[in-house]
C-alpha positions in Angstrom: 83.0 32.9 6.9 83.7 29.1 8.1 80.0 27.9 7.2 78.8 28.8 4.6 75.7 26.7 5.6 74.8 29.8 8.4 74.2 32.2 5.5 70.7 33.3 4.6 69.7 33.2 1.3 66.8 35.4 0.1 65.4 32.7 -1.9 65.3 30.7 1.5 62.7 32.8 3.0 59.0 33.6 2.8 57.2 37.2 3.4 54.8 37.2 5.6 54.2 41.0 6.5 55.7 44.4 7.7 56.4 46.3 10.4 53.6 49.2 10.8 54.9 51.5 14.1 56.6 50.6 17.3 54.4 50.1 20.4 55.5 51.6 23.8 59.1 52.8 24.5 61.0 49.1 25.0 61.2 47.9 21.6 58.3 46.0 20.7 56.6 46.5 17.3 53.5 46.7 15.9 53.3 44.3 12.7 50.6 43.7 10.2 51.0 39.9 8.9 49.8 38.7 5.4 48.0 35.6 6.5 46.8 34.0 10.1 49.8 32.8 11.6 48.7 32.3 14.9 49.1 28.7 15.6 52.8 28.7 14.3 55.8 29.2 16.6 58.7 31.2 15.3 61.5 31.3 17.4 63.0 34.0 14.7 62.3 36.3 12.1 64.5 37.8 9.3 64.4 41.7 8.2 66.4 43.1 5.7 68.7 45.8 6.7 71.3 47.7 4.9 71.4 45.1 2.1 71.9 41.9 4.5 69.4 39.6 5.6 69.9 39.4 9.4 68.0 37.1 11.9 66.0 38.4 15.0 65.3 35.8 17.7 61.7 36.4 19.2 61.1 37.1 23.1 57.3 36.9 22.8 54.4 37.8 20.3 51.3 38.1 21.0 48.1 38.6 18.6 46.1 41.8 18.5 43.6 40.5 15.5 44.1 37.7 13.5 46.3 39.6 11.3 48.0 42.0 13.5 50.5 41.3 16.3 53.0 42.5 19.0 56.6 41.4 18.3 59.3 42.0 21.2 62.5 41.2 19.7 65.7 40.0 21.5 68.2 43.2 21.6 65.6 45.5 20.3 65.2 46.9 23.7 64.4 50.6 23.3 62.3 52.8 20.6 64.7 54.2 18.8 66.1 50.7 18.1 62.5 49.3 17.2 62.1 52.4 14.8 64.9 51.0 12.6 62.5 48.1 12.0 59.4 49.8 10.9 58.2 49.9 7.3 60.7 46.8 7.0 59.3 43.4 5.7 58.9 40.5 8.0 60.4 36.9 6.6 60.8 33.2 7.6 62.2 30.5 6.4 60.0 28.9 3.3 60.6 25.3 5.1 58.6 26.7 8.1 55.4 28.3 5.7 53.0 25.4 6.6 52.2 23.2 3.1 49.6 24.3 0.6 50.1 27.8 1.8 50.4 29.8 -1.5 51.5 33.7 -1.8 48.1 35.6 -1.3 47.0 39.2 -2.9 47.8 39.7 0.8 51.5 38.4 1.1 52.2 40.7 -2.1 50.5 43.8 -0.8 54.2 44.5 0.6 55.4 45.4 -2.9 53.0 48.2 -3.3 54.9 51.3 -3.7 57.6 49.9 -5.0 59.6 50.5 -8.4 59.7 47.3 -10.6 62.6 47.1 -12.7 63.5 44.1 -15.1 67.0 42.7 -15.9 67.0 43.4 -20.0 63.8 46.2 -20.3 65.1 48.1 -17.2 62.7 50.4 -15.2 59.0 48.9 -15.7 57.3 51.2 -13.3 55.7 51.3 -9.5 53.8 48.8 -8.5 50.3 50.3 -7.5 48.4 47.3 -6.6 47.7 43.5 -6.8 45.1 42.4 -9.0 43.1 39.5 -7.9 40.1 39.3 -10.0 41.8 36.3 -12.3 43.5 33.2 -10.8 46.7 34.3 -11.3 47.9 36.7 -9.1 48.8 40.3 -11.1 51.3 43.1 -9.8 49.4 46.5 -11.7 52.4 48.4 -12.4 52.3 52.4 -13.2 54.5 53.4 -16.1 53.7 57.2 -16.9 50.1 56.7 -17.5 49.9 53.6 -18.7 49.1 50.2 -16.3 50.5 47.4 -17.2 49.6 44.2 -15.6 52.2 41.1 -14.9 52.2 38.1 -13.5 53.1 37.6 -10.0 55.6 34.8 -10.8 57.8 34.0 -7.4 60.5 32.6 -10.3 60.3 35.9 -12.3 61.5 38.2 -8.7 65.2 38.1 -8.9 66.0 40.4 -5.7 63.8 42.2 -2.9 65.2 45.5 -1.8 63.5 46.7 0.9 65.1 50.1 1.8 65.0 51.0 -1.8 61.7 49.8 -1.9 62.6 47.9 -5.6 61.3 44.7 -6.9 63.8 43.3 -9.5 63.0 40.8 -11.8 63.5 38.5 -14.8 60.5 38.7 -17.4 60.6 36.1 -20.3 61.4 37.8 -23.4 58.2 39.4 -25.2 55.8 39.7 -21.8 55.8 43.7 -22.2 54.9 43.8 -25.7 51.8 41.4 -24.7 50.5 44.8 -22.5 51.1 46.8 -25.8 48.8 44.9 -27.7 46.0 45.0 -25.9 
């Protein structure tokens, strides 16, 4: 690759939701988004797929509720094309989230389901829910039968993979033993 500059990073972009179901039989997809987006304009939105972050240009959106929206996609033009899409997360670009927007118990409802697994401790568990009953945002993670709470740190996630429906981060040394304590 020539420019290097064209490349999207993962640490470039911003969730803000999921694609639910397709609508109809040309494409379009039914998406649930984290936070009211409405007023933006996106004239793209990135998906993960197969392990690479690839960029779909929008033909037109239009919103059901303030949370929930059509998406028509350029070249996803049939429903066997839009199914590919569904269950996927949605991103943009973090220079487009307007400022003071913060992630929500919302934005990290995407993770639920999915196994968290740390660089050093290895597999920490699935991620059941997000706890929002403190200030800080907590990721309540199932391991066996115990719950162990932890911090929803955007600096901690090290990689998002979406069709293996893993979260991988880097804990600072000693956070786990903090849940053993208690």
């Amino acid at each position: 690759m020539e420019n290097n500059s064209a490349m999207i990073l993962k640490s470039e972009l911003y969730p803000i939701g999921h694609v639910q179901k397709t609508h109809g039989i040309r494409g379009e997809l039914s998406i649930m988004l984290s936070s009211n987006l409405e007023t933006l304009d996106f004239k793209y939105f990135v998906f993960e797929l197969d392990g690479i972050l690839v960029p779909f240009f929008t033909e037109e959106w239009r919103f059901r509720t303030d949370v929930s929206a059509l998406l028509k996609l350029q070249g996803v033009d049939t429903e066997k094309l839009g199914k590919e899409l569904v269950g996927k997360s949605i991103y943009i670009p973090i220079k487009l989230v307007p400022k003071g927007t913060e992630a929500t118990d919302a934005d990290l409802h995407v993770f639920t389901g999915y196994t968290m697994i740390d660089a050093s401790q290895g597999e920490i568990g699935t991620i059941q829910t997000i706890d929002n009953s403190t200030e800080n945002l907590l990721f309540e993670v199932l391991n066996g039968s115990n719950q162990i709470l932890i911090p929803a740190v955007d600096e901690w996630i090290t990689e998002i993979d979406d069709e293996n429906k893993m979260l991988r981060i880097k804990l600072p040394e000693g956070l786990l033993q903090i849940n053993d304590e208690e």
